[in-house]
KOLDO-708716 format. One record per residue (C-alpha): residue in three letters; x, y, z. Coordinates in nm, 2 decimals. Last residue first. Layout:
<recs>
{'ALA'; {X; Y; Z}}
...
</recs>
This chain:
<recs>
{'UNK'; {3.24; 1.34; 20.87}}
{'UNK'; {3.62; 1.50; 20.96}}
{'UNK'; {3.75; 1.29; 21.26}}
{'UNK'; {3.70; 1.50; 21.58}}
{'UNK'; {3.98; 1.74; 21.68}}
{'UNK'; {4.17; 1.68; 22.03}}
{'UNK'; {4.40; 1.96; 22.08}}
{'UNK'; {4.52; 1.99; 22.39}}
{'UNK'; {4.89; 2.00; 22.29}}
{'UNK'; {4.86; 2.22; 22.04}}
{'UNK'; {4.77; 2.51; 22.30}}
{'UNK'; {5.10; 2.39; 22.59}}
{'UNK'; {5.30; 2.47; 22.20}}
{'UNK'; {5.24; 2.89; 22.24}}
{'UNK'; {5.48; 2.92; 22.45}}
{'UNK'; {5.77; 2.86; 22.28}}
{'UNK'; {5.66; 3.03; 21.95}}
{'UNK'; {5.61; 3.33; 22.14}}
{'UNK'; {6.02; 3.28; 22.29}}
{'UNK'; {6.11; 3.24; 21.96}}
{'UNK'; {5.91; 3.58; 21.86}}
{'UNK'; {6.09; 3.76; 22.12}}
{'UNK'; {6.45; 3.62; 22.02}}
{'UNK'; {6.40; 3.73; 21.69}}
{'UNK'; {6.25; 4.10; 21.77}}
{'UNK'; {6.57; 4.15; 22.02}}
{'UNK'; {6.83; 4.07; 21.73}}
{'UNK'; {6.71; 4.24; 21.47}}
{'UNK'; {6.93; 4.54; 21.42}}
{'UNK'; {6.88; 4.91; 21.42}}
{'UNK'; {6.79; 4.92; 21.72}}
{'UNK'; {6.54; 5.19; 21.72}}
{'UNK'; {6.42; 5.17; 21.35}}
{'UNK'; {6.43; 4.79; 21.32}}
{'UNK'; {6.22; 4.78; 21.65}}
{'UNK'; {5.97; 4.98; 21.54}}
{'UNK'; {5.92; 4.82; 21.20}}
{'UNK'; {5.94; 4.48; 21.39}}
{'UNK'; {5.62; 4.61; 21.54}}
{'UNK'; {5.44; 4.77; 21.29}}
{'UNK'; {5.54; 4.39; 21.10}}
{'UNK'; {5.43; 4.20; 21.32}}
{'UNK'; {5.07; 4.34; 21.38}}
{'UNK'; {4.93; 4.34; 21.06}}
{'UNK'; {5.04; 4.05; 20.85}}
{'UNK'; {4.97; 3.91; 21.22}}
{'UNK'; {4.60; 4.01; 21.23}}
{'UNK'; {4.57; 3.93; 20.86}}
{'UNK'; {4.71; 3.60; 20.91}}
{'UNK'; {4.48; 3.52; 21.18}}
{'UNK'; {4.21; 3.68; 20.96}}
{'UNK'; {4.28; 3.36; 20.72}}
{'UNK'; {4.13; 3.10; 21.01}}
{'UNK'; {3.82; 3.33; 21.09}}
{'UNK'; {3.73; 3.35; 20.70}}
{'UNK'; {3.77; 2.93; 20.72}}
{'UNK'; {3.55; 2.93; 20.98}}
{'UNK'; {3.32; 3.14; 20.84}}
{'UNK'; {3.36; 2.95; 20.48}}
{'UNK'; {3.32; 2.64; 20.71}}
{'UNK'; {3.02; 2.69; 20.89}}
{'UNK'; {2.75; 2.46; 20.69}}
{'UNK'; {3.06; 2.19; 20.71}}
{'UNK'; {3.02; 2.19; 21.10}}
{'UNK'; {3.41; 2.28; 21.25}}
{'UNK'; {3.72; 2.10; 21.39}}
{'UNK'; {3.82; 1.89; 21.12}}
{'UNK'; {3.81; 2.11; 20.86}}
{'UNK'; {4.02; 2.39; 21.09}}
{'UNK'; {4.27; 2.10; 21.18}}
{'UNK'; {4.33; 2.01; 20.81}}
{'UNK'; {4.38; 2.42; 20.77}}
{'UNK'; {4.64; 2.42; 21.07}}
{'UNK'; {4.83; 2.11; 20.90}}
{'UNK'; {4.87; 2.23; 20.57}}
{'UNK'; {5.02; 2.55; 20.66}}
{'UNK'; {5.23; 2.43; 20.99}}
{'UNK'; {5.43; 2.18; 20.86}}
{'UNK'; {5.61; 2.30; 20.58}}
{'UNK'; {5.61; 2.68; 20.74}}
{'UNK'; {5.80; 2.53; 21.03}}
{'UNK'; {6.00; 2.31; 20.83}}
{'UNK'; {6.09; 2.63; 20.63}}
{'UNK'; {6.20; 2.83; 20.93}}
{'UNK'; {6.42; 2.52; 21.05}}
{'UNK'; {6.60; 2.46; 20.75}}
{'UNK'; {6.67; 2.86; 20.66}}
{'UNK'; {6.81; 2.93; 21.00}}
{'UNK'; {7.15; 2.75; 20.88}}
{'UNK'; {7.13; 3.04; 20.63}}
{'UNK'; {7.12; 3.30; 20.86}}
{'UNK'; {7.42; 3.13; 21.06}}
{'UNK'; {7.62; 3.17; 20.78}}
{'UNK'; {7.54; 3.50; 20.70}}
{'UNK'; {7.65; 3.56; 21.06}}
{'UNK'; {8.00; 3.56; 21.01}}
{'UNK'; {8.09; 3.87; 21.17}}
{'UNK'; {7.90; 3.74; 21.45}}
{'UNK'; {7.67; 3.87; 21.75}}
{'UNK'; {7.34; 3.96; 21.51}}
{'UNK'; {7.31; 3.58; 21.33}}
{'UNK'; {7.22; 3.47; 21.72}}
{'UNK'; {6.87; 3.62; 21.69}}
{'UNK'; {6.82; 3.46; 21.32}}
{'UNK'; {6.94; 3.13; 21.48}}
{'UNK'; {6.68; 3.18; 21.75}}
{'UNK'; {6.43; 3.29; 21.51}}
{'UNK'; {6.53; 2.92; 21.33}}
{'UNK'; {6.48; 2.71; 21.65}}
{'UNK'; {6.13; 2.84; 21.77}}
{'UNK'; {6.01; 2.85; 21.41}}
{'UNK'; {6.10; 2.43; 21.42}}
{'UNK'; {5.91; 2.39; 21.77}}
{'UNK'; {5.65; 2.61; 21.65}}
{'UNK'; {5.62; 2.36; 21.39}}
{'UNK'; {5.65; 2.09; 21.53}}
{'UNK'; {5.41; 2.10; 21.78}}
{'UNK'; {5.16; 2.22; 21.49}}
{'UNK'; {5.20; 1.89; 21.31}}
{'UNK'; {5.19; 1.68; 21.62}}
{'UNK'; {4.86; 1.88; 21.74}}
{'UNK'; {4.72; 1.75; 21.40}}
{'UNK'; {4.70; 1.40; 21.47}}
{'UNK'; {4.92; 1.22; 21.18}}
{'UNK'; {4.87; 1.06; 20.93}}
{'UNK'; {4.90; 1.43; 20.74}}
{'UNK'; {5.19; 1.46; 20.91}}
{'UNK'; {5.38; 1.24; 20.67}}
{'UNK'; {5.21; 1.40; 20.37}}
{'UNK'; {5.25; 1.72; 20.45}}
{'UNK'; {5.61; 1.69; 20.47}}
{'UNK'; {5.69; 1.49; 20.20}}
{'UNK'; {5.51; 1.76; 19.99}}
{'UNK'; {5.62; 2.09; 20.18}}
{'UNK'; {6.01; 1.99; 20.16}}
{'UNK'; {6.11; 2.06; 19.83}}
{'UNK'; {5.91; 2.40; 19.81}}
{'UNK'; {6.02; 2.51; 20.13}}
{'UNK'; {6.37; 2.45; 20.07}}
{'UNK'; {6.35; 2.67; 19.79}}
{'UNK'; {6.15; 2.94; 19.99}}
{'UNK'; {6.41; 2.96; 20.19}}
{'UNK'; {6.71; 3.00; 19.90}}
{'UNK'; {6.50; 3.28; 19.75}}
{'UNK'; {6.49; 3.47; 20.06}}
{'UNK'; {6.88; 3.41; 20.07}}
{'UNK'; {6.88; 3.58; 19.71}}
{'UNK'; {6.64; 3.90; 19.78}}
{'UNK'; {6.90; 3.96; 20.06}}
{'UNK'; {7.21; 3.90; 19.81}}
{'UNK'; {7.04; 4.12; 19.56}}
{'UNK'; {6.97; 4.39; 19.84}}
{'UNK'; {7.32; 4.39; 19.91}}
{'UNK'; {7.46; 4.26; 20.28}}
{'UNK'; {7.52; 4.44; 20.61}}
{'UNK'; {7.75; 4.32; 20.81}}
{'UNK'; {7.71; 4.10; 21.12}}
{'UNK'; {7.83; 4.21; 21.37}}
{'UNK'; {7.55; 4.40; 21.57}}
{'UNK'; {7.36; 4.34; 21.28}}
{'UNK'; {7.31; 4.44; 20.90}}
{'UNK'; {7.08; 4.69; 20.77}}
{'UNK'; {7.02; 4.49; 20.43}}
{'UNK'; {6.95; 4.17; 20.63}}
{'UNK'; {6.69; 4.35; 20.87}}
{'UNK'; {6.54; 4.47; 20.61}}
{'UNK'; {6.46; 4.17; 20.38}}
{'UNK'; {6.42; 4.02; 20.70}}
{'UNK'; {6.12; 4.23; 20.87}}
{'UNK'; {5.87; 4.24; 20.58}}
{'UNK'; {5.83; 3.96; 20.41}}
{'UNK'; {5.99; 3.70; 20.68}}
{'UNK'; {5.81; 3.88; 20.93}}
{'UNK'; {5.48; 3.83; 20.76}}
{'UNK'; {5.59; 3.47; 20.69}}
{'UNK'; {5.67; 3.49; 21.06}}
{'UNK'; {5.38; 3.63; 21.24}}
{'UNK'; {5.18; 3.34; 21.06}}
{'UNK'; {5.27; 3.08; 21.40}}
{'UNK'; {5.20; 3.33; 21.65}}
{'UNK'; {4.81; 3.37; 21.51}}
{'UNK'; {4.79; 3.07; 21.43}}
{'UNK'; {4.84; 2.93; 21.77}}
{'UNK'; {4.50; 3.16; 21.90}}
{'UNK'; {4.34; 3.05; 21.60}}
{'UNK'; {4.43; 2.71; 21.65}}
{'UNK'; {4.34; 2.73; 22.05}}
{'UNK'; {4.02; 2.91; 21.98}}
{'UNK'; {3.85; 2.62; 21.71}}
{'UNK'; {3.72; 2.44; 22.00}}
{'UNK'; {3.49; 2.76; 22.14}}
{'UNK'; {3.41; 2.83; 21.78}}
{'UNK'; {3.13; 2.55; 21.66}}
{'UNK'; {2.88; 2.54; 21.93}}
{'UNK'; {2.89; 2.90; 22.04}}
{'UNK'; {2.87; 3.04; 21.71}}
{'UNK'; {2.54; 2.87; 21.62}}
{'UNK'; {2.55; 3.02; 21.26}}
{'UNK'; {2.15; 2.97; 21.27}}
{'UNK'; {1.98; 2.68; 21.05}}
{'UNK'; {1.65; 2.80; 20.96}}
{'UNK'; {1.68; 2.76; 20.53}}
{'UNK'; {1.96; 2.52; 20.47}}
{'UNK'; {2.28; 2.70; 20.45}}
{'UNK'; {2.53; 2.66; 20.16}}
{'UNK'; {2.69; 2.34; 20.01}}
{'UNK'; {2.98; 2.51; 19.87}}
{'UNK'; {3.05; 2.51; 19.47}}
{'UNK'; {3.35; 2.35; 19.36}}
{'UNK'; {3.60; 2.63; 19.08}}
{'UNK'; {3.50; 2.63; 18.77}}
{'UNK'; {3.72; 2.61; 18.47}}
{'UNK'; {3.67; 2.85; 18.17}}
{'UNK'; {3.65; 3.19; 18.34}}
{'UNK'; {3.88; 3.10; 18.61}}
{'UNK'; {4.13; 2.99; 18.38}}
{'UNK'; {4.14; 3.33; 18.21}}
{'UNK'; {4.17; 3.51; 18.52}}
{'UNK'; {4.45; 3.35; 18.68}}
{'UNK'; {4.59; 3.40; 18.33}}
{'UNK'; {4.54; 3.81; 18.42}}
{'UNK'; {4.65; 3.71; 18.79}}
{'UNK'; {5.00; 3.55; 18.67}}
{'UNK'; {5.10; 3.83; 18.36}}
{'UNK'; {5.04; 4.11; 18.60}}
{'UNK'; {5.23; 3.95; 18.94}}
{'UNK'; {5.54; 3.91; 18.69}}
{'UNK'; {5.45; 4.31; 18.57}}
{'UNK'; {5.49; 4.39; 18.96}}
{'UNK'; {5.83; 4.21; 19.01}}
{'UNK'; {5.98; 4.39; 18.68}}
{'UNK'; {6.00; 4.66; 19.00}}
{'UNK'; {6.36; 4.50; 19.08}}
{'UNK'; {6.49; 4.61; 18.77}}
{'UNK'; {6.88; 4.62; 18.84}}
{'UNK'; {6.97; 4.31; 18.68}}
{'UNK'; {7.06; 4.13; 19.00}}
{'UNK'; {6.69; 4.24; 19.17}}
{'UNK'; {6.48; 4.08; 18.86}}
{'UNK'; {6.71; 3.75; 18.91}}
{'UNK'; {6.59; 3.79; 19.30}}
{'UNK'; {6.24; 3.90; 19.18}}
{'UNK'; {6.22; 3.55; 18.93}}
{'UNK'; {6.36; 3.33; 19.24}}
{'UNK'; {6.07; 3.49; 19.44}}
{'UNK'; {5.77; 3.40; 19.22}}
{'UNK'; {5.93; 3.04; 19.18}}
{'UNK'; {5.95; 3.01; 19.55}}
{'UNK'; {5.61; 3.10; 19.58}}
{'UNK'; {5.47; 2.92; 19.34}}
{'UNK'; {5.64; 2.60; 19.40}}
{'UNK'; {5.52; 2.65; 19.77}}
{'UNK'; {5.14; 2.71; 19.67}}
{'UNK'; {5.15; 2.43; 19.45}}
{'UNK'; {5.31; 2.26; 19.74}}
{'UNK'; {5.02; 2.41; 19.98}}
{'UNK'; {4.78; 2.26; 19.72}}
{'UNK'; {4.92; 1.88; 19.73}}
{'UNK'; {4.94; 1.89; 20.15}}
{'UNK'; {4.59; 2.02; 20.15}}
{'UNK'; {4.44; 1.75; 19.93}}
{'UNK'; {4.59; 1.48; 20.16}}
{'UNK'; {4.49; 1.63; 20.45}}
{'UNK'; {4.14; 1.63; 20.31}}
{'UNK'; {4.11; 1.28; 20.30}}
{'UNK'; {4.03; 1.15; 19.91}}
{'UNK'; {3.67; 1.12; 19.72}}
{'UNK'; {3.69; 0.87; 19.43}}
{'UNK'; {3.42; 0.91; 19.22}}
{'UNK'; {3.42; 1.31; 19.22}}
{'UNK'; {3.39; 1.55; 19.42}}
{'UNK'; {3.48; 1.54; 19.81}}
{'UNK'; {3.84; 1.68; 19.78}}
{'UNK'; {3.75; 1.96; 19.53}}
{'UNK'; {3.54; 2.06; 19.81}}
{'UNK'; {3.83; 2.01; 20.08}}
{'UNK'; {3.99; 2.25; 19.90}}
{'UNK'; {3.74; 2.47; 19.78}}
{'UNK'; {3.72; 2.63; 20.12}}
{'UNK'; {4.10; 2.70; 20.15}}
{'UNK'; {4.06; 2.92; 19.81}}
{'UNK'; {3.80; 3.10; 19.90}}
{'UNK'; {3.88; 3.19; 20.23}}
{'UNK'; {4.21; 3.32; 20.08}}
{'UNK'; {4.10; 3.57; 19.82}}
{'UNK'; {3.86; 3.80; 19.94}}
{'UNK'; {4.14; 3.95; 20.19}}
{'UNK'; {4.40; 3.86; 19.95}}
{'UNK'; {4.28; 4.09; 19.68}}
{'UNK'; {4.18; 4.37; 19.95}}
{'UNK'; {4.51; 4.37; 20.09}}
{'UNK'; {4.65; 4.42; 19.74}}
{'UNK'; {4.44; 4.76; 19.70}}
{'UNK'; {4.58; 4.84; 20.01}}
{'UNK'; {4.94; 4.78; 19.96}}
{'UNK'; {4.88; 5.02; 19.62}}
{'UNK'; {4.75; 5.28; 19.79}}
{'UNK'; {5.03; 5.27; 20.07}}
{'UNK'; {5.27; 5.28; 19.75}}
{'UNK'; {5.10; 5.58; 19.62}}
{'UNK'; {5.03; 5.79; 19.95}}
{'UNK'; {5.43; 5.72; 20.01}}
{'UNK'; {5.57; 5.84; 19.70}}
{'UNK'; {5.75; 5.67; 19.43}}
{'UNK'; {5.47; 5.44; 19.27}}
{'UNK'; {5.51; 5.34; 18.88}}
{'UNK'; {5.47; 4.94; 18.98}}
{'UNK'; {5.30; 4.99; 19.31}}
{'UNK'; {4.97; 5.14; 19.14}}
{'UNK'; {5.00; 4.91; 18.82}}
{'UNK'; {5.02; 4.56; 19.11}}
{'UNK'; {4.73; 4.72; 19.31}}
{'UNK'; {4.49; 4.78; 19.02}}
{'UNK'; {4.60; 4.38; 18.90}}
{'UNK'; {4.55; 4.27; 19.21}}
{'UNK'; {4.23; 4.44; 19.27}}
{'UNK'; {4.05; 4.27; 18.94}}
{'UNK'; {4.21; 3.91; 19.02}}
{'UNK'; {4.08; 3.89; 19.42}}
{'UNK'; {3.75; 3.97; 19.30}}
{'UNK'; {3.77; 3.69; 19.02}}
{'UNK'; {3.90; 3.48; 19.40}}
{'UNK'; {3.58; 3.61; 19.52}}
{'UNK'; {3.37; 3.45; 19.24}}
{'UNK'; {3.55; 3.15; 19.18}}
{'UNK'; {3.43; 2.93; 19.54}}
{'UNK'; {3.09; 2.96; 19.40}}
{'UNK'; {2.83; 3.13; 19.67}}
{'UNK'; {2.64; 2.90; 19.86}}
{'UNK'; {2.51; 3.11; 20.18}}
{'UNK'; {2.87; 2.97; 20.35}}
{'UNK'; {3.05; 3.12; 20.08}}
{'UNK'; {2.88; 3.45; 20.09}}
{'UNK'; {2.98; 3.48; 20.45}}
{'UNK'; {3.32; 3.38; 20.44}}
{'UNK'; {3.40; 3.63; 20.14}}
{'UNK'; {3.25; 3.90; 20.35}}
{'UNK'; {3.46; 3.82; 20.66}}
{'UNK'; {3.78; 3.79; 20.47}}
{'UNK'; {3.69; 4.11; 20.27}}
{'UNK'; {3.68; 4.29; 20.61}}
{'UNK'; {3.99; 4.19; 20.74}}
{'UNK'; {4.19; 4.26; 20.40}}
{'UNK'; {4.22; 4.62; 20.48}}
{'UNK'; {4.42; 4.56; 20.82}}
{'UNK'; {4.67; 4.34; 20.63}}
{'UNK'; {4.71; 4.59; 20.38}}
{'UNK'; {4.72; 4.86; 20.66}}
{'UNK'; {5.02; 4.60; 20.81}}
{'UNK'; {5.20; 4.59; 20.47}}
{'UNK'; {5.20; 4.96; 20.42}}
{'UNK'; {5.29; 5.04; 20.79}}
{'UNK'; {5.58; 4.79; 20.69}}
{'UNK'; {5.76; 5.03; 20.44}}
{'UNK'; {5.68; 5.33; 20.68}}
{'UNK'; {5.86; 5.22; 20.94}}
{'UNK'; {6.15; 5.04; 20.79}}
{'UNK'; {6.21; 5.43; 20.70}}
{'UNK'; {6.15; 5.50; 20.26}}
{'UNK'; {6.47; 5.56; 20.08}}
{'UNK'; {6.33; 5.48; 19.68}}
{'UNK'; {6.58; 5.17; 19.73}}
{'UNK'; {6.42; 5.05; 20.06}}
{'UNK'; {6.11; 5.05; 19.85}}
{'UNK'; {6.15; 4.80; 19.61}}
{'UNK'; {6.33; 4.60; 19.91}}
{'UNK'; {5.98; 4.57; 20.10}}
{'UNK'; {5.83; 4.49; 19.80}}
{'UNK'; {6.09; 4.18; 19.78}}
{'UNK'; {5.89; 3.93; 19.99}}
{'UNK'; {5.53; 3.98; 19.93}}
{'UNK'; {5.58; 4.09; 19.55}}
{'UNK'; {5.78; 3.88; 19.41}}
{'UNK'; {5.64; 3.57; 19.54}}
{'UNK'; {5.26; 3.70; 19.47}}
{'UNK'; {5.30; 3.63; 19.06}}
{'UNK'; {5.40; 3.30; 19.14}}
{'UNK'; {5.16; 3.21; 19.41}}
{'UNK'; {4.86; 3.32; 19.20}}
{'UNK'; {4.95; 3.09; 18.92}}
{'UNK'; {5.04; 2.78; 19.13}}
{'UNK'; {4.69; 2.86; 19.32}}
{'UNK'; {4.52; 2.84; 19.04}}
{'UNK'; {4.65; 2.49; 18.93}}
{'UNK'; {4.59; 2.36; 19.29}}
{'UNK'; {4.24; 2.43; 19.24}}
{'UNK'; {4.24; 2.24; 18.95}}
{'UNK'; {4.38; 2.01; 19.05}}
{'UNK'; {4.14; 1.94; 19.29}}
{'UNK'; {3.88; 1.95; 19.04}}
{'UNK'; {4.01; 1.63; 18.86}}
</recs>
């Protein structure tokens, strides 16, 4: 079935990526770099993926197979991952962010595209929801898998053995790719225009919510690995094995959650499934924000774990179903290109910004309550969202 398929390669490149999103920050916290300069590196390698998302939309949408960009995707992964892995200064880790910047620029509108794809082959076509729900799973077992192996990595004092997991995944990424197809899009049919201004003016409101909504995986990467190591106003500061742990224990919950999750929201109309999410990353930055005032606040971070991943549950599958369901199939690879800039924009953003604050105040709390207070008012957009049925 193709559609396993697709979620079979994104189980491999989720569990070489869970590492390395959520513990590189802590790779270099041990070789002394500022918060500031740790996340410069992930926002440039946000900023560095914007073009490749464009170009990767493009080609799709003129009929280009949904493998090519993600065997793109494979070549500057593994450059990135060998850079990063022997890196100590900070031209060579910021050359090494950018490489894998590139790799998930090309990457991602590939990937979403040949989802609903993979959906429509075969005898038995099923709802697109559906098929989302099952790859974000992948995508969550991967993850959580990926960042479970870095934690164990981080207790045995080898933290950079994070890099060489990445390796091993992309180079059987590759493999796979090269004997299993991925679906093919249907491309353009000679004289049709992009017709922007038919197709985007509806999509605004999920870009425009996505772009809140993905500012806290990139925080999560980024911001919490240091923000947990530096400690809070009183809360103390905890090992970098302990921080890699708790990230661990998120992405856990995310993984046993995402299924029944997507599926139950997947009946659903999508503005439900985004409501709930910002409602649920509204409730968990709050937690993170009120972590800072106790001397128990490790307990508090981990009640925060719940909501944060029932945000992310809900939101992932649900924002790419409302994508689908919102824009022509000739346009999708654009749209979808569109969709995975918001997460470049906030993999971008966020994290300069939380770098900032980290450095100045030395503690979280202000960036936490901020971003539940985004989330907040960002759920008036869901609610006037009114997508067609997908043709």
């Amino acid at each position: 079935m193709a559609l396993r398929e697709v979620a079979a390669v994104r189980l491999l490149a989720a569990t070489g990526a869970g590492g390395v999103l959520y513990l590189t920050p802590l790779v270099f916290h041990q070789e002394s770099f500022s918060a500031s300069q740790v996340t410069l590196g992930v926002a440039l390698a946000a900023l560095v993926g914007t073009g490749g998302r464009f170009v990767s939309g493009l080609l799709l949408d003129g009929g280009m197979n949904c493998g090519v960009p993600v065997l793109i995707a494979v070549v500057a992964s593994l450059l990135g991952d060998l850079r990063l892995f022997s890196a100590e200064g900070f031209w060579a880790y910021l050359t090494g962010q950018l490489l894998l910047g590139t790799a998930m620029g090309v990457y991602w509108p590939a990937i979403e595209l040949a989802v609903p794809l993979a959906c429509a082959s075969g005898p038995a076509p099923i709802p697109s929801g559906r098929g989302y729900a099952l790859v974000r799973s992948a995508d969550a077992l991967g993850i959580a898998t990926g960042a479970l192996i870095g934690a164990a990595l981080s207790a045995a004092g080898w933290l950079r053995g994070i890099y060489l997991v990445d390796i091993s995944c992309v180079l059987a990424l590759g493999v796979l790719l090269l004997q299993r197809r991925l679906p093919d899009p249907p491309g353009r049919q000679p004289g049709q225009q992009p017709g922007w201004g038919t197709w985007l003016p509806p999509l605004i409101p999920v870009l425009l919510i996505t772009l809140v909504a993905t500012s806290l995986p990139a925080l999560m990467q980024s911001a919490l690995p240091l923000d947990l190591v530096n400690g809070g106003l009183q809360r103390p500061a905890m090992p970098e094995s302990l921080g890699a742990l708790l990230i661990g224990v998120q992405l856990g919950l995310l993984l046993l959650i995402q299924w029944p999750v997507g599926q139950a929201l997947a009946k659903r109309p999508v503005r439900t499934g985004l409501g709930l999410s910002l409602l649920s990353f509204a409730l968990g930055t709050a937690l993170l924000a009120a972590s800072t005032l106790s001397s128990r606040g490790l307990v508090v971070v981990l009640l925060a774990q719940l909501p944060l991943a029932l945000g992310e549950a809900a939101f992932l599958p649900i924002a790419t179903e409302a994508v689908i369901e919102l824009t022509p199939e000739e346009h999708r690879g654009l749209a979808m290109a569109l969709f995975s800039q918001c997460f470049a924009i906030s993999a971008f953003g966020a994290p300069l910004l939380a770098g900032v604050t980290l450095d100045a105040q030395r503690h979280g709390a202000g960036l936490w309550l901020v971003v539940a207070l985004l989330c907040l008012a960002a759920l008036p957009l869901a609610r006037r969202l009114r997508p067609k049925a997908v043709a």
